[in-house]
C-alpha positions as CSV (number, residue, x, y, z in Angstrom):
1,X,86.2,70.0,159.0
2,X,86.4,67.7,156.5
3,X,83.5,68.9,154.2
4,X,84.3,72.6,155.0
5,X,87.6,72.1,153.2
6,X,85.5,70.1,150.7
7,X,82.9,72.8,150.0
8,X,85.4,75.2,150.0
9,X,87.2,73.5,147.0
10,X,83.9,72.9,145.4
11,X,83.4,76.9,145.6
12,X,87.1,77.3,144.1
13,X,86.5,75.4,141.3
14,X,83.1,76.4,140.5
15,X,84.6,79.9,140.5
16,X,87.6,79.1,138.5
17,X,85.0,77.8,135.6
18,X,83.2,80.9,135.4
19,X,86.2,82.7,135.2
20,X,87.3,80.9,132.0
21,X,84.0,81.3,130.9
22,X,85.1,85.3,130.2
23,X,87.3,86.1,127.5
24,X,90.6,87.9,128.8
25,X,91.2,91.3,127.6
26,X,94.6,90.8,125.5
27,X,96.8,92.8,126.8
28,X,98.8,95.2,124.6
29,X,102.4,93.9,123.3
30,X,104.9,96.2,124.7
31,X,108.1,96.9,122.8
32,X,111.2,97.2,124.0
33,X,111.4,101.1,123.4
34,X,109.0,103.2,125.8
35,X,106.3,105.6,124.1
36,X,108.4,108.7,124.8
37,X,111.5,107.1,123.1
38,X,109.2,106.1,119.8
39,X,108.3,109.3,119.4
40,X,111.5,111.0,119.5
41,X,112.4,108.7,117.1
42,X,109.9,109.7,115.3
43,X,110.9,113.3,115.5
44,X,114.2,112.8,114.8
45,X,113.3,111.0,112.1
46,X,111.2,113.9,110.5
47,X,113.6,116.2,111.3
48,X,116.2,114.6,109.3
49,X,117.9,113.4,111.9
50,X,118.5,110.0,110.8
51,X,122.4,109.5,112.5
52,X,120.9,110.3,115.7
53,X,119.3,108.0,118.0
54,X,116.6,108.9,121.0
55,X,119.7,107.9,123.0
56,X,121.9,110.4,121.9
57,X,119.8,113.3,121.7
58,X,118.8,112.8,125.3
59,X,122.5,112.1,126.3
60,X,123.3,115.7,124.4
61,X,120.5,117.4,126.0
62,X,122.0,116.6,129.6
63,X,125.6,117.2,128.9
64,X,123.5,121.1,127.5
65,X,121.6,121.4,131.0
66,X,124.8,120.5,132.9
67,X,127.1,122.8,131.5
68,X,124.8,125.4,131.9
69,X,123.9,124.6,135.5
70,X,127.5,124.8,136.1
71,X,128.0,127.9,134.4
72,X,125.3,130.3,135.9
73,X,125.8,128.9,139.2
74,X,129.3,130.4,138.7
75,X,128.0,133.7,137.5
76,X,125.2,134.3,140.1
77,X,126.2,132.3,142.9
78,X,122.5,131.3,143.0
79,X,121.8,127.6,142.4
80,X,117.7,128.0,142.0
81,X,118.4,130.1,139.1
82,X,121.1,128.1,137.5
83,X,118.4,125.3,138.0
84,X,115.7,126.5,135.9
85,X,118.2,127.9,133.0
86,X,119.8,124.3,133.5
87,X,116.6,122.9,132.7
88,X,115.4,125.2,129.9
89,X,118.9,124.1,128.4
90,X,118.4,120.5,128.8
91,X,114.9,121.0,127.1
92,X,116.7,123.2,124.2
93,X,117.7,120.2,122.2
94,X,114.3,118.3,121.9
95,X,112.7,121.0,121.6
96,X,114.4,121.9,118.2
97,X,114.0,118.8,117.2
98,X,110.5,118.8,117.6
99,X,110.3,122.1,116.1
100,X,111.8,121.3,112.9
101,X,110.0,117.7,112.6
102,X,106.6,120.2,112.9
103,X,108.1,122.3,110.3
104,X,109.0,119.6,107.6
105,X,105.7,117.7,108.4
106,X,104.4,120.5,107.0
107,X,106.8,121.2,104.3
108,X,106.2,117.4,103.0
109,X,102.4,117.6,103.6
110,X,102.2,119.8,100.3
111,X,104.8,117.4,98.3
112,X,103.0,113.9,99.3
113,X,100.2,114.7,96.5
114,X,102.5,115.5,93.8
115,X,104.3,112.2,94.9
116,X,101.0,110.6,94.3
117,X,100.7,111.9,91.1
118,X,104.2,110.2,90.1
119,X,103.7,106.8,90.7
120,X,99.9,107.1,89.1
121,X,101.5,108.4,85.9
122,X,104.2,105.9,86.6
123,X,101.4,102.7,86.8
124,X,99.5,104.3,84.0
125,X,102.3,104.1,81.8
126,X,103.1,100.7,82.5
127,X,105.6,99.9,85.3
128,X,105.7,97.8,87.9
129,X,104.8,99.5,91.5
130,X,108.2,99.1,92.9
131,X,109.7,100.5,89.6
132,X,107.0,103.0,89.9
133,X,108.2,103.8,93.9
134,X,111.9,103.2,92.7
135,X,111.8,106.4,90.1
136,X,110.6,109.1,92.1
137,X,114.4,109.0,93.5
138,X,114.8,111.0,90.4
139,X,111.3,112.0,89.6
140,X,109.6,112.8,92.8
141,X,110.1,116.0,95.1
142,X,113.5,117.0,96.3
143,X,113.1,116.5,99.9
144,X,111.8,113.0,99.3
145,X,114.2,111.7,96.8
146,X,116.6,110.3,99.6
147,X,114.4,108.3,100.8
148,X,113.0,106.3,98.2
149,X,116.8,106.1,96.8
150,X,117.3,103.7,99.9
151,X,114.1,101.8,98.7
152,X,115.3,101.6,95.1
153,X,118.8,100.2,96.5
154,X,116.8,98.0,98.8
155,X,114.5,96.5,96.6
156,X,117.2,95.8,94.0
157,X,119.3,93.8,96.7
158,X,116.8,92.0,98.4
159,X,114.4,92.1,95.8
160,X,111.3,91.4,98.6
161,X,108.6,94.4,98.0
162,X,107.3,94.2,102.0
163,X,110.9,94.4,103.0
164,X,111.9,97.4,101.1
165,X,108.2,99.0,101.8
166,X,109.1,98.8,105.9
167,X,112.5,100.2,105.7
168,X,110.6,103.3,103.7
169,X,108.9,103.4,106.3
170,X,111.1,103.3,109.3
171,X,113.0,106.4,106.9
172,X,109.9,108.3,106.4
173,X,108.8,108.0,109.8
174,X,105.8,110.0,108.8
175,X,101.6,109.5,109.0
176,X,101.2,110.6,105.2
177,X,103.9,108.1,104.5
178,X,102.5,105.4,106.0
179,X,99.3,105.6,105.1
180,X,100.8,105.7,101.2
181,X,102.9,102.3,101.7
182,X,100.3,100.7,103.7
183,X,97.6,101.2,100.2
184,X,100.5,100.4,97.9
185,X,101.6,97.0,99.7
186,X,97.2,95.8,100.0
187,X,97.5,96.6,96.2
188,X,100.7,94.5,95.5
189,X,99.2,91.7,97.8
190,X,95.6,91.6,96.7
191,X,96.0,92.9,93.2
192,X,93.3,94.3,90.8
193,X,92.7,96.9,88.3
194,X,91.4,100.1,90.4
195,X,95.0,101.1,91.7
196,X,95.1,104.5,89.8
197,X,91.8,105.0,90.8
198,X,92.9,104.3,94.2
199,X,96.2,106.6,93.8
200,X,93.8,109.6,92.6
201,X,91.5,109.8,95.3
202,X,94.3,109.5,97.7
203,X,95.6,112.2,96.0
204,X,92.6,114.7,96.2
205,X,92.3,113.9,99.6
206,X,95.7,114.3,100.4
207,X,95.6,118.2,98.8
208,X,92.3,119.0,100.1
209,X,93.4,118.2,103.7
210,X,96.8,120.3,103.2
211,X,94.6,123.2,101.9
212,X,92.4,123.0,104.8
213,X,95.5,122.7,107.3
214,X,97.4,125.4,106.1
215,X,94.2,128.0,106.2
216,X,93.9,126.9,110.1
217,X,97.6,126.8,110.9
218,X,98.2,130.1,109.2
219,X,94.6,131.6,111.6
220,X,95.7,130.1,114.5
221,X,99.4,130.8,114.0
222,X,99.0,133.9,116.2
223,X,98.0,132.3,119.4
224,X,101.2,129.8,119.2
225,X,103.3,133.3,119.0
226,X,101.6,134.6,121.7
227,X,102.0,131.5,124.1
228,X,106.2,131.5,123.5
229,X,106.5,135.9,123.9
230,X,104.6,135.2,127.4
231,X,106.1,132.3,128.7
232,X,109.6,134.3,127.3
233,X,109.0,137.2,128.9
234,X,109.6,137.0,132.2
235,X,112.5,134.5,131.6
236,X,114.0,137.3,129.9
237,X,113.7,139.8,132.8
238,X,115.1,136.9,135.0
239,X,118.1,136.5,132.5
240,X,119.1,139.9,132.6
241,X,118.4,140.4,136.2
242,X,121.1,137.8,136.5
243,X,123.7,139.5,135.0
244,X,123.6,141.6,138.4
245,X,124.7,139.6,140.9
246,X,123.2,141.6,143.8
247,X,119.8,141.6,141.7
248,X,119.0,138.2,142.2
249,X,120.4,137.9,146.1
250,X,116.4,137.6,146.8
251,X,116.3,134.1,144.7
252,X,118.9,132.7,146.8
253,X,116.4,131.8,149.9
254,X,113.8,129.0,150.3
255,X,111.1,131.4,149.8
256,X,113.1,132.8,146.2
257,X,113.6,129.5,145.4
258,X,109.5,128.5,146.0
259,X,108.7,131.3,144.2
260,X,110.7,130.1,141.0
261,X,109.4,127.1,141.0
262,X,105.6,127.9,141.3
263,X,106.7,130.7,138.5
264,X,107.6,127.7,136.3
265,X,105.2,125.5,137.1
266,X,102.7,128.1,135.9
267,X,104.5,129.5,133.3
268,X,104.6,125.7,131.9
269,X,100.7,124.6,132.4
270,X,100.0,128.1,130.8
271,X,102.1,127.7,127.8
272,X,100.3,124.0,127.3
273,X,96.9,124.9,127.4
274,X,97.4,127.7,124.9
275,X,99.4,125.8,122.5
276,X,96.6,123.2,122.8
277,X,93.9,125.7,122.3
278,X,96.0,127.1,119.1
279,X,97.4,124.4,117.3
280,X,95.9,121.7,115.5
281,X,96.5,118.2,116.4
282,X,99.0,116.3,115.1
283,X,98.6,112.8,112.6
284,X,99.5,109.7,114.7
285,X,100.9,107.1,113.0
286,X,98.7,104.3,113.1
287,X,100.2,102.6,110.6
288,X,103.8,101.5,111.7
């Protein structure tokens, strides 16, 4: 019994070696915000939302579903349909959100090259970079004066570049943006003479990829239209059934109510895959 127990330890700790001997796959750091919350932050971010918080906006966007779950039950005395405007009501807020963040993504995608072009006049002509950053709060495009007005402020309190670079990020919230403060701070840290050059071809790329976006969005713009008309449609028909009372008596059994349900279910996988066939994909930011 004795050398069973001591083979079996032997085994143990031979196979405990060769387990050290393999490097562990590091896992990846979590942060305290889920990936759904991040990117509504994101969004809201984008969107110009910057007083709201993921928080909030999903708090709002219950309260919406609520009230109008409450309020068509009311009307049609049928709580499947109350259910599925409910939800459509609760999905309202993010989805504007989303909408407009898509929208001014696409609006700043043409200004980021002419931004470009500021702080490589700005360098050329002899200012420091964070001067250079600092003046297109008066300089630069409209929609991004606001946020390098923060940097300015931040940068002239603090008076740490990195600092006021990650707050500009954090208010840009944007993959153009990033990828700008990311090549500005390697520059500040590592130094050298080729930072126009640097700012130019970042500046060609950045128009030649807008020019190429916006020729695909504006071909592929019609298959997004078509997706939202049919998955509308027959939500429209529903709506105004509703206004009928005894029109929608039918919805107000298990078999109505299974019949919604599938309806939406379907309604939402086909409005997916044709908005992924139609629309290009979006820039991750890889470089929070």
């Amino acid at each position: 019994m004795t050398g069973v127990a001591l083979g079996g330890l032997l085994g143990l700790g031979l196979f405990l070696i060769w387990w050290s001997a393999w490097p562990r796959e590091e896992k990846e750091r979590r942060s305290g915000e889920a990936r759904a919350l991040r990117r509504l932050r994101d969004d809201l971010g984008q969107a110009g939302y910057r007083g709201i918080g993921p928080t909030g906006l999903l708090t709002s966007s219950a309260l919406a579903g609520l009230l109008v779950l409450i309020t068509v039950t009311a009307l049609t005395r049928v709580p499947a349909i109350a259910a599925c405007f409910g939800a459509m009501a609760a999905w309202a807020p993010v989805a504007v959100v989303r909408m407009r963040a898509r929208s001014r993504r696409a609006q700043l995608r043409d200004l980021w090259p002419d931004a470009v072009d500021n702080v490589t006049s700005a360098v050329r002509a002899g200012l420091a970079l964070p001067e250079a950053l600092a003046q297109l709060a008066v300089r630069g495009p409209e929609e991004l004066r606001p946020a390098f007005r923060e940097f300015a402020s931040d940068y002239r309190t603090t008076g740490r570049f990195g600092t006021a670079l990650d707050g500009l990020k954090e208010r840009l919230a944007d993959p153009i943006g990033d990828r700008l403060v990311e090549s500005l701070r390697i520059a500040r840290e590592v130094g050298g003479t080729d930072l126009g050059g640097l700012l130019r071809t970042l500046s060609a790329f950045l128009r030649e990829d807008a020019r190429t976006r916006n020729e695909l969005e504006t071909r592929q713009s019609w298959t997004v239209g078509a997706a939202r008309l049919a998955v509308a449609a027959p939500w429209l028909v529903l709506a105004m059934l509703a206004s009928r009372p005894e029109s929608v008596r039918a919805y107000d059994t298990a078999t109505g109510a299974l019949v919604l349900a599938v309806g939406a279910a379907v309604s939402i996988a086909a409005y997916r895959v044709m908005v992924r066939i139609g629309r290009l994909p979006e820039e991750e930011r890889v470089l929070r």
